[in-house]
Structures are given as C-alpha cells and as structure tokens.
C-alpha positions as CSV (number, residue, x, y, z in Angstrom):
1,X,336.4,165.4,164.4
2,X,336.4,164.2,161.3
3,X,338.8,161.2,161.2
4,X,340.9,160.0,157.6
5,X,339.9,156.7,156.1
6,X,343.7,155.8,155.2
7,X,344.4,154.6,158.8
8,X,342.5,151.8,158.0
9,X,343.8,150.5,154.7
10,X,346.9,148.6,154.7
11,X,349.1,147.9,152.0
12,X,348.2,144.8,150.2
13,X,351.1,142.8,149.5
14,X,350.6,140.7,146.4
15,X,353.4,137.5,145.5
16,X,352.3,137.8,141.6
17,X,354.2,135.0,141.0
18,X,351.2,132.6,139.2
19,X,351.6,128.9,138.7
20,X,348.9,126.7,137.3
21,X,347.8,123.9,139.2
22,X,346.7,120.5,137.4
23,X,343.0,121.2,138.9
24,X,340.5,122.9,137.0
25,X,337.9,124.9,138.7
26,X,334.8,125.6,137.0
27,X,335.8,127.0,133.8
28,X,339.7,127.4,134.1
29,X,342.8,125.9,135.7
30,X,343.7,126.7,139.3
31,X,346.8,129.2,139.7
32,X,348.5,129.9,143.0
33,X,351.2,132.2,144.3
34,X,354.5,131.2,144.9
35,X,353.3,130.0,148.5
36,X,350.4,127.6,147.0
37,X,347.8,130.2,147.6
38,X,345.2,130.7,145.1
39,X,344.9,133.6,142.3
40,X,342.5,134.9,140.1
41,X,342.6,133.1,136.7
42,X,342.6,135.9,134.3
43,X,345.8,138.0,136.2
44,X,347.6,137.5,139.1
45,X,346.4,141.1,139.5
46,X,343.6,140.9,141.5
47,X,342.2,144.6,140.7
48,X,343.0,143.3,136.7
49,X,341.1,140.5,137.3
50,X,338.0,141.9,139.7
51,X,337.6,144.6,136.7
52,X,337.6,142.3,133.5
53,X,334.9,139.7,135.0
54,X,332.8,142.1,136.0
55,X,332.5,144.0,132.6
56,X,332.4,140.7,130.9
57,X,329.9,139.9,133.5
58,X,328.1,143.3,132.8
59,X,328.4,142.5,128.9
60,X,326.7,138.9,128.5
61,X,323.6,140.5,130.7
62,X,323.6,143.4,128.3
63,X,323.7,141.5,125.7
64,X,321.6,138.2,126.5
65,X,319.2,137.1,123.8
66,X,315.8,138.2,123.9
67,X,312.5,136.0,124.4
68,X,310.0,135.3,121.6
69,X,307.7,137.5,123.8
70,X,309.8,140.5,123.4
71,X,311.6,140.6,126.9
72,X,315.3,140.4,127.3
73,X,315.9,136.4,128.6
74,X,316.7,137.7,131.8
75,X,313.0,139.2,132.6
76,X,311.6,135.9,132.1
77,X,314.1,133.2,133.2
78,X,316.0,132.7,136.5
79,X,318.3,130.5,134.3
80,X,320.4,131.0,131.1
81,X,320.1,128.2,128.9
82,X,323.2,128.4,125.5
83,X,320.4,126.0,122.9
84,X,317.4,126.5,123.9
85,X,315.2,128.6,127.0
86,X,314.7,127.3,130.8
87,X,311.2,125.9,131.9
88,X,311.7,128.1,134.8
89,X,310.3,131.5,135.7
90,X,313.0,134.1,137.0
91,X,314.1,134.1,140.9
92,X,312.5,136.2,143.4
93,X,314.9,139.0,144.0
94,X,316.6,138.8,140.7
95,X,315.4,141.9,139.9
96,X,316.5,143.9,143.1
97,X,319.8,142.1,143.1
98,X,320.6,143.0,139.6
99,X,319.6,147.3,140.8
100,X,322.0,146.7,143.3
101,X,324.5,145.5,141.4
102,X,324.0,147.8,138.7
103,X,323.8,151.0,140.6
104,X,327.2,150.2,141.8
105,X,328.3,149.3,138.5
106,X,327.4,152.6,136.7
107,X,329.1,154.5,139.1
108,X,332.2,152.3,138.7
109,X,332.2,152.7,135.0
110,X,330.0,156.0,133.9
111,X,328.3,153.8,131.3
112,X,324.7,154.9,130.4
113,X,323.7,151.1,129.0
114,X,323.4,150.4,132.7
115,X,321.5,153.0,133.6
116,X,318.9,152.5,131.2
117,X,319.2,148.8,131.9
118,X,318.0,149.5,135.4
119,X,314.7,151.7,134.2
120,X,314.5,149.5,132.0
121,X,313.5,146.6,134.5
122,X,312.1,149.0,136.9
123,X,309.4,150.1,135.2
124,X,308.7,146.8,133.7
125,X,308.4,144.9,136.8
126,X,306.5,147.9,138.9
127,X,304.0,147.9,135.8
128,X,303.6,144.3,135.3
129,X,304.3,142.8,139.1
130,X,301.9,144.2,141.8
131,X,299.1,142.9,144.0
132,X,295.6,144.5,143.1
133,X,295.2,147.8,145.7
134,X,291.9,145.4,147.1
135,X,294.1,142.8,148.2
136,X,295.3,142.0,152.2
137,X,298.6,142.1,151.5
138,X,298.3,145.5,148.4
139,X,300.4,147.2,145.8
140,X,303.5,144.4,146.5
141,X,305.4,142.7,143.8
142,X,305.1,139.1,142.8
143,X,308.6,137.4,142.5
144,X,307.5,134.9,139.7
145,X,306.1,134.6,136.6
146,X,303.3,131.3,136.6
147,X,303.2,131.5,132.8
148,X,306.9,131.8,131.5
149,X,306.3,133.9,128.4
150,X,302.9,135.9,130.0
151,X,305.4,138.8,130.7
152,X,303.6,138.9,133.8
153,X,304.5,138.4,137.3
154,X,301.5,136.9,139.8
155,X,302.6,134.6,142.3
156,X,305.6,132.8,143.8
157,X,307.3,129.3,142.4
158,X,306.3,127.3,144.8
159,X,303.4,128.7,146.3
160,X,301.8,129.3,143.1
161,X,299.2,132.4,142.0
162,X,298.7,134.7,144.5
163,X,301.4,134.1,146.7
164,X,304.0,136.4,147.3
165,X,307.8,137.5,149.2
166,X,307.3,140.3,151.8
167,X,311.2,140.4,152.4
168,X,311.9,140.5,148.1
169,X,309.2,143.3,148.1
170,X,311.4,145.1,150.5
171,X,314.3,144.1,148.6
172,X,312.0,146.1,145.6
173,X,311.1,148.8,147.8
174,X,314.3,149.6,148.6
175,X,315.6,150.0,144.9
176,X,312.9,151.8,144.3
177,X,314.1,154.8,146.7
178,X,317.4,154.5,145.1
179,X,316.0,154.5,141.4
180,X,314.1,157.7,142.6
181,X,317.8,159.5,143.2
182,X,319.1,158.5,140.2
183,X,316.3,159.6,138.0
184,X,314.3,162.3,140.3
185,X,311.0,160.7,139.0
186,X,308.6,160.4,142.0
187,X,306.5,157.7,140.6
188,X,309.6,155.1,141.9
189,X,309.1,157.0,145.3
190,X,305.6,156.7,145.5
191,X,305.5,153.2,144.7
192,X,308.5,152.8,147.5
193,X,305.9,154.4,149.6
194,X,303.1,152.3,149.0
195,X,305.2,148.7,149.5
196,X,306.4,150.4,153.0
197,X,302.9,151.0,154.2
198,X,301.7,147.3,153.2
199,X,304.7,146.0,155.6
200,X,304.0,148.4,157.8
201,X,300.1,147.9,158.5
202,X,301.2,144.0,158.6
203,X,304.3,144.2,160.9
204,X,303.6,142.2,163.8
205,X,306.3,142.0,167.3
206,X,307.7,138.1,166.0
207,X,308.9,135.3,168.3
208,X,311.3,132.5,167.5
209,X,309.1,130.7,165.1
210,X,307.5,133.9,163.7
211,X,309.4,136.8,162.3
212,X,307.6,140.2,161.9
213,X,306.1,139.3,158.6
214,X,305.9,136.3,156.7
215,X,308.3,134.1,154.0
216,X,305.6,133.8,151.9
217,X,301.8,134.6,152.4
218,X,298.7,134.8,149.7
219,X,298.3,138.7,148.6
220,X,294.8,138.2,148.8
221,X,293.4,136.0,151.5
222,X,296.5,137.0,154.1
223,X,296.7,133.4,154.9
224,X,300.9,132.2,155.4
225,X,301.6,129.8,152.7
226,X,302.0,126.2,154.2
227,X,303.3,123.4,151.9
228,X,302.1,120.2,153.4
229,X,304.7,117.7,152.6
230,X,302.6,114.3,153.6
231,X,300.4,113.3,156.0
232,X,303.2,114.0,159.0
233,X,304.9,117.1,158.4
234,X,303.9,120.3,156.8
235,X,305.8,123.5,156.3
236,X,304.5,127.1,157.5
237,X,306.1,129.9,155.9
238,X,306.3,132.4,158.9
239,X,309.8,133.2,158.7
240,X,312.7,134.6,157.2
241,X,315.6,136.9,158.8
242,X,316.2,138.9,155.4
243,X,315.2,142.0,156.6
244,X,317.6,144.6,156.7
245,X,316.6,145.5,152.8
246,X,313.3,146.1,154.3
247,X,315.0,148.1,157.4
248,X,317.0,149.9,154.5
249,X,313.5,150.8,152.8
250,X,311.8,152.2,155.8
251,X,314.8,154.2,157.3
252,X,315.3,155.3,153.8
253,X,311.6,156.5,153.4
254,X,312.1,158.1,156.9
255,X,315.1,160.1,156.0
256,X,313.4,162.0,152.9
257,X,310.2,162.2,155.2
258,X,308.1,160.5,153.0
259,X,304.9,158.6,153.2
260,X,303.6,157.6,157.1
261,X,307.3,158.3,158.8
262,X,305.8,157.4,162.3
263,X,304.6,153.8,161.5
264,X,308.1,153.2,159.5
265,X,309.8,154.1,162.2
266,X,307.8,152.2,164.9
267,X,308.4,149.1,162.1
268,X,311.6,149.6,161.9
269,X,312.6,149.4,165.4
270,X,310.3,146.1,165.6
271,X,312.4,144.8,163.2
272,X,315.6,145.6,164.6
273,X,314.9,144.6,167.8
274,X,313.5,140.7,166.6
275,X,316.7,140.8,164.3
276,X,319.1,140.9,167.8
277,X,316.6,139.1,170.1
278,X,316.1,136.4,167.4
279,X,318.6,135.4,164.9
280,X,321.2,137.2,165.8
281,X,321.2,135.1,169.3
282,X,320.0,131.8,167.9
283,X,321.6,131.6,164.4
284,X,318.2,130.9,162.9
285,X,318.1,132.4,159.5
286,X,315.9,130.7,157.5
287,X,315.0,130.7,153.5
288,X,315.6,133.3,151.5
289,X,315.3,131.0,147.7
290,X,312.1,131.1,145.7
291,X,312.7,127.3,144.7
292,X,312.9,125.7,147.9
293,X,310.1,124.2,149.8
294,X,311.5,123.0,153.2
295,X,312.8,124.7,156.1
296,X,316.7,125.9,155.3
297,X,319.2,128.0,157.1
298,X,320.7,130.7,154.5
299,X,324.3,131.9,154.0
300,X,322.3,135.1,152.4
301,X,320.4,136.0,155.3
302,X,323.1,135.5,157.5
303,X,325.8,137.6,155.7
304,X,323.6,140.3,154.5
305,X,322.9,140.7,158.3
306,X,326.6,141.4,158.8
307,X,327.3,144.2,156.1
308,X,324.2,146.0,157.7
309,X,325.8,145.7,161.0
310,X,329.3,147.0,159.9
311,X,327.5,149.7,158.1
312,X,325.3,151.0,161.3
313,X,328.0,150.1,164.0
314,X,325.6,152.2,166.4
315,X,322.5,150.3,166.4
316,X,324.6,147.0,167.3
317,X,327.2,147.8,170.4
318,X,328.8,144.9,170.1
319,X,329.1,145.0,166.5
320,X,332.4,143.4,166.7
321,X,331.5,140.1,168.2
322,X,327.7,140.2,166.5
323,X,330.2,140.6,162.8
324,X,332.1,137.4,164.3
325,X,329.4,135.0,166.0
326,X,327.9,135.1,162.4
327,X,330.9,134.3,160.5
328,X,331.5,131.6,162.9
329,X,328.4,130.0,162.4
330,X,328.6,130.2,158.9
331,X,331.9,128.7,158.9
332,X,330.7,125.8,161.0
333,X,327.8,125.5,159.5
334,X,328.4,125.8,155.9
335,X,332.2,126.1,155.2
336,X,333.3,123.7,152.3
337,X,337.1,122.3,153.1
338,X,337.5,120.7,149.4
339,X,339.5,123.9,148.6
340,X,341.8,124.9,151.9
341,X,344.8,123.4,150.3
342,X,344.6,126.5,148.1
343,X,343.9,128.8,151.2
344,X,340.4,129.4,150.5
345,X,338.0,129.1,152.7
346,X,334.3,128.5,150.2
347,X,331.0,128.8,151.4
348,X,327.9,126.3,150.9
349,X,324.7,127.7,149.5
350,X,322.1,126.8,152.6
351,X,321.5,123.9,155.1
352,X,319.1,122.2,153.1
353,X,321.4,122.3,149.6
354,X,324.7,122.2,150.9
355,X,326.7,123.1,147.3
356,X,329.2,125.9,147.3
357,X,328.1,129.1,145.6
358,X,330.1,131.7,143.3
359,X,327.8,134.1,144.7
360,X,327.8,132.7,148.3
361,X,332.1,132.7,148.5
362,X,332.2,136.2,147.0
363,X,329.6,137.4,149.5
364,X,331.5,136.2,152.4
365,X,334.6,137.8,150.7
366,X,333.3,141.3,150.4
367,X,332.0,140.7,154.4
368,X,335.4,140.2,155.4
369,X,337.0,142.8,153.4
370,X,334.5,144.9,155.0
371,X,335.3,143.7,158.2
372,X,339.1,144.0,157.9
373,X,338.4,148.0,156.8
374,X,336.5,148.4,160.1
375,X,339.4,146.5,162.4
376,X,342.7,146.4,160.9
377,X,342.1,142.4,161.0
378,X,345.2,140.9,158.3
379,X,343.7,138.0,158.7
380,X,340.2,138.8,157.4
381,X,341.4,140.9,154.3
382,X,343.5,138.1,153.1
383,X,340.9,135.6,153.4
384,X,338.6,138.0,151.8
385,X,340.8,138.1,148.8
386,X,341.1,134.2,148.1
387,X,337.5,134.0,148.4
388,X,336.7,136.5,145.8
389,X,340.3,134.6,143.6
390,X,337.8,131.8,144.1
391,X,335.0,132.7,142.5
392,X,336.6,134.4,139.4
393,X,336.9,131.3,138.2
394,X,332.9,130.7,137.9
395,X,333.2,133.4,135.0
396,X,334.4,132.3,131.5
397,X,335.9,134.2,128.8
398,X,332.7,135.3,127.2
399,X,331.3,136.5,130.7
400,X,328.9,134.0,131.4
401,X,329.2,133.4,135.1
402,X,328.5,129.6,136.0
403,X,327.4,128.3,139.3
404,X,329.7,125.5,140.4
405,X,327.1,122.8,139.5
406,X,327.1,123.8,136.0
407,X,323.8,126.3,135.5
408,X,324.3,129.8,135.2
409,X,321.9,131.7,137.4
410,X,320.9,135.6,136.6
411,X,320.9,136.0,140.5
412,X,324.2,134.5,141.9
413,X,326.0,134.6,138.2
414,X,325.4,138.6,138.2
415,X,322.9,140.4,140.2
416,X,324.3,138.9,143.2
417,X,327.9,138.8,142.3
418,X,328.9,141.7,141.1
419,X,328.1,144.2,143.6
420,X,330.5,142.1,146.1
421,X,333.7,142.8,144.3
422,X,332.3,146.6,143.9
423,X,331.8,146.1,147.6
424,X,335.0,145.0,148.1
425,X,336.6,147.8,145.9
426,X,334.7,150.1,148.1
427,X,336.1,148.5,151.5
428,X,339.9,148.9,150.0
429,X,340.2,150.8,147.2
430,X,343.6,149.4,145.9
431,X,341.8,146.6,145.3
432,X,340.3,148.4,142.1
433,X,342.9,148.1,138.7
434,X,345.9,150.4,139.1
435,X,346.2,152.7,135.8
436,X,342.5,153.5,135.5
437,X,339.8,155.5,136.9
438,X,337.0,154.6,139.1
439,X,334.5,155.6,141.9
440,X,334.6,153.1,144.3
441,X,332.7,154.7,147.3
442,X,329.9,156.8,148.1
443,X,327.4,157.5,150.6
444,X,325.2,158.9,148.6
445,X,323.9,157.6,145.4
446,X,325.4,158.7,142.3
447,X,323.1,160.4,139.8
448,X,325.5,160.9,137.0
449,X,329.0,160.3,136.1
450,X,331.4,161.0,132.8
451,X,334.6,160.2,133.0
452,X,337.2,162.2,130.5
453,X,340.6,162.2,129.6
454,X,341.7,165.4,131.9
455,X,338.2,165.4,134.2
456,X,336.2,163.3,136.4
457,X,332.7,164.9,136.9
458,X,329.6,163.6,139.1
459,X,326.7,164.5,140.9
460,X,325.4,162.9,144.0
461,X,321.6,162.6,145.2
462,X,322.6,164.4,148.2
463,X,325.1,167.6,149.0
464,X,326.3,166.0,151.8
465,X,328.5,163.0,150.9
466,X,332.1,161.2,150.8
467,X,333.3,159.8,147.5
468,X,336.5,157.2,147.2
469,X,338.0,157.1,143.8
470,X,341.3,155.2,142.6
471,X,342.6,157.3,140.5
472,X,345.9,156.6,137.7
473,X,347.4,160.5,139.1
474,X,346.7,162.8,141.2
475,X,344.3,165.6,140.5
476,X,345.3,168.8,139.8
477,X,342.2,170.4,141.7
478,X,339.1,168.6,143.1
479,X,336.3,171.6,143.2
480,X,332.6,171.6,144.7
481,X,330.6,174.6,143.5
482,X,333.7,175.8,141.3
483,X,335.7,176.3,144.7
484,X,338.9,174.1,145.3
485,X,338.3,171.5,148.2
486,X,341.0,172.1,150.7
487,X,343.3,169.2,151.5
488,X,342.9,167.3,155.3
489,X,344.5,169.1,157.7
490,X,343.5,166.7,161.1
491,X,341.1,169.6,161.9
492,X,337.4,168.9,162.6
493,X,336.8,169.8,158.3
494,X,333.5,169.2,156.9
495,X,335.0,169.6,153.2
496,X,338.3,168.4,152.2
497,X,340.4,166.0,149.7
498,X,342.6,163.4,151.3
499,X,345.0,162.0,148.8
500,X,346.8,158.3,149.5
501,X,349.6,157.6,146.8
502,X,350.2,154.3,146.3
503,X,353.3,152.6,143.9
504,X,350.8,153.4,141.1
505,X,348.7,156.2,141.0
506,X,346.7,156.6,144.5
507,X,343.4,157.0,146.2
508,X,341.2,160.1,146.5
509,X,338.8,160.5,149.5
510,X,336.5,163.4,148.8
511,X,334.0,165.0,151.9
512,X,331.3,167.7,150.6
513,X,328.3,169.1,152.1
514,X,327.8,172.5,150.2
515,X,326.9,171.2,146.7
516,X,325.8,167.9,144.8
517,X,328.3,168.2,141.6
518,X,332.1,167.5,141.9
519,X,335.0,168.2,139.0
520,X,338.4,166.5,139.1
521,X,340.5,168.0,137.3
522,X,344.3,166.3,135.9
C-alpha cells in the first residue's frame, strides 16, 4: 500500500524572536532566538533565509568574471580571487558537484540560465577532459587543469599529468546519466557508458587497505600514484570510500539497460559489499580532496555514505544504526565545540585539516534532516536546522559564499552547498519560503519546468514518479494526461494528490505513473 509522506513531517516550531549577538561569524553578526539558539542572518525565517542565499549563491556563479582564455573563472580555478585570478587549477569534482547542485536548483526555480549553465560545463569538460581511448585506465576525465589557462584538463594536482580520480569520474559519470534526462541527447549517455565500463573492467574485490579501485592512478601506465614523502614514509593512493556516486552511475546505467548491464551489476555489488565489510565497520574513509597529499579521513565520504543509505534503506538492514555509527564517528572525530553555546553542533573538514567547513556543517545538516524524515527523530531535525543557520553566515550580501578561513571555494562555496539546503527542503518541505512556489522533491529528474501566475507545469524523465511542491494555495486541479489526479484515499493508489495545509499555504505530494507532464492548476 501506498503509504502518505505527511506522517513523517512534524510541525516545525520556530521562536522568531532574533537578537544579535556581539560575535561575528564569517561575514555577519550571530543572532539567536529567544532561548540563545542560533538563526540564520538574513531572516529569522529559515525558509526566507535558505532561499535568498541560495539565489545569491546561484547569482555570483552566474555571473563570475570570465578568464582571459575565454572560460567563465569557475572552469579554470578552484578559487575565486575579488583583485586578481588564483594560481590554482579548479578541484576535482567541482564540476559534478556544481550538476548536482544545479539540477536541483532548476527544478527549485524553473530558471533556464541554469540549465544552460550545466550544458554549458558538460560539454566543455567531456570535450576537453578525457583519457586517450589507448590508455589503461580510457575515456575518463582528468580533475585538473596542469596549465591554468590551457582550457584543458590532463592530470590531477598533486599527482601531476596523467594522473587521474576514479571516484570524481564516477562522480562525472553519474551527472552524465542525469544530463542525458534533462536534454534526451545520447552523446551524455554514451559517454556515461564508456566511464562505467573503464571502472568496471578495473574493479577489483578490495581489502582494508585497498578499495575496489584506486584514489588516484596514472591513465596511462595503470600504476597507483604513490607520493613518497622522504626517505621513511611514502603514500600509496589505493583508497578512497567515495563510491556510492559511482554505485549511483552503474545502477543508473543498469536501470535504462544501457552499455554492459551484467559487469555493472557484478561491480556494483563488489562495491556495496566492500562499502559494509570495510568502512562502514572500520570508519576508515579516506581522501576525497584533490590538494591533499597524505593519508586523511573525510567528513565527505563519510556523510555521503549516509544519504545513500537513507535513500536505499533495503540494501542496508540496519540502516538505522549504520545512519548513526557514522554520525557518531563523525561527531567524535571531527565535531568542532567553539560554537555549542549557540546550539550548533559544526563539523571539521578531514583528519588531516581539522577547520570547520560551510560545506561540511550544511552537509551534516541536510543528513540529519534526512534522517529525522525517515524516524520521526526531534532531535535530529533541530540539530539539522542550526547547522544549516550556521552556515548561512559563510554567504555575504553579494552571494559570495566564503569558507570560514577566508577563501571562497567553487566546490564547498556553491557546488557543494547548495544542493544541501535543496536536500533539506526536500527532506521537509516547510522548510522551503512560505508564500512562494517550488518543487522540492522528485524521484525522477525534472526535464522542464515553468512556473506561472495561475499554473505550475513540468515534465519528468520518467512516467512513474512522486513530486513534493510547497505551494502559497492550494491547487484547484493537479492533472496527468489532462485527467484530474484523485486525492489519497488510504487505498493501495498508484496516482493521487495528497494535500498538507500548513498556517501558510501547504504542501502538495503528487504520485504518477501514466504520463511524464503534470499541470497545476490555481
């Protein structure tokens, strides 16, 4: 049967009373509630505030300065310099994370700059990016750019030339499939295709010192980069746990039965089964960052780990305590205290650079907003909140979103920043600005989207799918194929509205299966 979504979302009680505090984090003074607690800094609205930094966020991308080679400064730096341009080549899944970010984005806000923001950096980083067919290790992207203003992409920061990220080019991969449903241009599958069969061929079982492919390894020669770091220590680059993108590419490819759906399968499962014999058990999560040469445990690989599990609860039986062991260790681990009088509990980058992150403490926020949606848990949703209060504050006026150290990073500044307060909008929907419009939710990717005065209309990739809007008023009809969905009537429906009413407006849960265009009608 099918069962309602409301169940699980609680009111969220907001004390809007804001004070400021004579501390000033990052770019603004701290405000709290009425009990101490901390706010966001532009409203004591949270869905006011989530919505205006990630617009401004959206806006300062879109409208970054471009490079005397041509590119906008994003394609070629990992870090936004005001005066002058970074020495630095851009970070190795800045691309990905931005796709992420704005796929989620454009279905927030229906706006077509993001969409052609996103083919925009596809195709320039699949035509400018990939190892040589000849090559070991073929057809996968590079995450860095040697020579800054080359415009191309042929090796990894550290490593140098030749090197590359087997987990970013599943990160790649995986956009790729979703690029292919917004667009319907097969060229992004086929590519998707040829990075899965690469990881495939070169998938091996993994141990505890050796995940199922590589951290970094020459494209060419197949050798695992190894940094030697004096004559008494040297650093082999055989593991990572950031693998569930790459789980997400080959399960993906597997679902449209496309390319060699056997091996990605048989991969797959190796892959799932290291992930809970390995990492899951030992906490050993290794690097994820292109600019770090020594062995570091990762808040990234770690939490990612956690929204895959809440979001295939079947491949993880104990989901519940696997969700929690991690957030434990994490806590433990890599929990920064200098902000608990506030109520926040902030999040450290990695073991070996021990800073908190903007990106890192909105992560963790969207996990446990997640979590709290799947449990009922009070406890996680309002920590969840405070943590993503937190890192408002890394975003100024103008929408450039500053790491706490002072550099603005294109990765955890906006490719991996936004898509957590989406997330989180998507986990509990009245966490998205009362008195507007937005999709918030959907299982299926969103091809297109126009939002009107009187009607909402969208179509998704695939007929069967459930949408979550908030919504200013209730629809006057919600129709799929020009026939009126009927409302949820605690029968075992396969199409149906569910409408939850809240003190402003309310949220809309549609369920479709017939047809890929929706009209809402008000």
């Amino acid at each position: 049967m099918k069962k309602t979504i409301f169940p699980l979302i609680f009111a969220i009680s907001f004390n809007l009373f804001g004070q400021n505090s004579n501390e000033n984090l990052s770019y603004h003074l701290i405000k709290t509630d009425a009990h101490g607690l901390i706010l966001p800094w532009y409203d004591n609205d949270p869905g006011k505030s989530y919505d205006h930094i990630i617009l401004q966020a959206w806006e300062f991308w879109d409208t970054m300065r471009t490079d005397m080679n041509g590119l906008p400064y994003h394609m070629n730096h990992q870090v936004w310099k005001r005066d002058h341009n970074d020495s630095r080549g851009i970070g190795g899944d800045q691309i990905p994370m931005a796709l992420s970010s704005w796929r989620l984005l454009y279905a927030y806000t229906g706006n077509e700059r993001i969409l052609d923001n996103m083919k925009f950096m596809t195709d320039y980083y699949l035509s400018h990016s990939l190892s040589s067919p000849d090559c070991k290790w073929r057809n996968l992207p590079y995450p860095y750019n040697t020579l800054i203003y080359s415009g191309i992409y042929d090796g990894d920061m550290i490593m140098g030339k030749g090197y590359t990220q087997p987990d970013k080019a599943g990160s790649f991969g995986y956009e790729l499939i979703n690029i292919y449903k917004l667009t319907g241009k097969t060229i992004y599958l086929d590519a998707a295709v040829d990075i899965a069969n690469t990881l495939s061929e070169r998938m091996i079982t993994g141990d505890n010192d050796h995940s199922p492919l590589p951290f970094r390894v020459n494209a060419f020669t197949g050798i695992t980069g190894v940094l030697n770091q004096g004559a008494s220590s040297e650093i082999t680059y055989s593991y990572t746990s950031n693998w569930t993108p790459t789980m997400n590419l080959l399960s993906g490819l597997v679902a449209l039965g496309k390319g060699n759906t056997v091996s990605y399968q048989k991969s797959f499962q190796i892959l799932l089964e290291w992930m809970q014999k390995y990492p899951l058990k030992t906490n050993k999560w290794g690097p994820f960052f292109e600019d770090v040469g020594s062995w570091s445990d990762t808040q990234t690989n770690a939490i990612t780990l956690v929204q895959y599990i809440l979001e295939n609860q079947k491949l993880f039986p104990d989901w519940k305590g696997s969700v929690t062991h991690i957030f434990d260790w994490v806590y433990k681990e890599l929990g920064n205290p200098k902000w608990e009088k506030y109520g926040v509990a902030v999040v450290n980058e990695q073991t070996s650079y021990r800073v908190p992150g903007n990106s890192h403490t909105a992560r963790q926020g969207a996990a446990e907003l997640l979590y709290a949606s799947k449990t009922g848990d009070g406890a996680a949703k309002a920590k969840g909140i405070r943590q993503l209060n937190w890192a408002t504050y890394m975003v100024k006026e103008d929408g450039e979103s500053t790491y706490p150290n002072g550099e603005t990073w294109m990765t955890d500044g906006y490719g991996d920043f936004v898509r957590h307060y989406l997330r989180a909008m998507g986990a509990f929907p009245e966490l998205a600005p009362a008195r507007q419009d937005h999709l918030v939710f959907s299982s299926s990717v969103i091809k297109r989207i126009t939002y009107g005065e009187n009607t909402i209309q969208y179509d998704t990739f695939d007929k069967n799918s459930v949408e979550i809007l908030r919504l200013k008023s209730r629809p006057k009809a919600v129709k799929s194929r020009e026939i009126q969905l009927p409302e949820w009537n605690n029968s075992d429906q396969e199409e149906y509205l569910e409408w939850n009413a809240l003190d402003s407006g309310g949220i809309l849960k549609i369920a479709h299966q017939q047809n890929n265009t929706v009209t809402i009608q008000f």
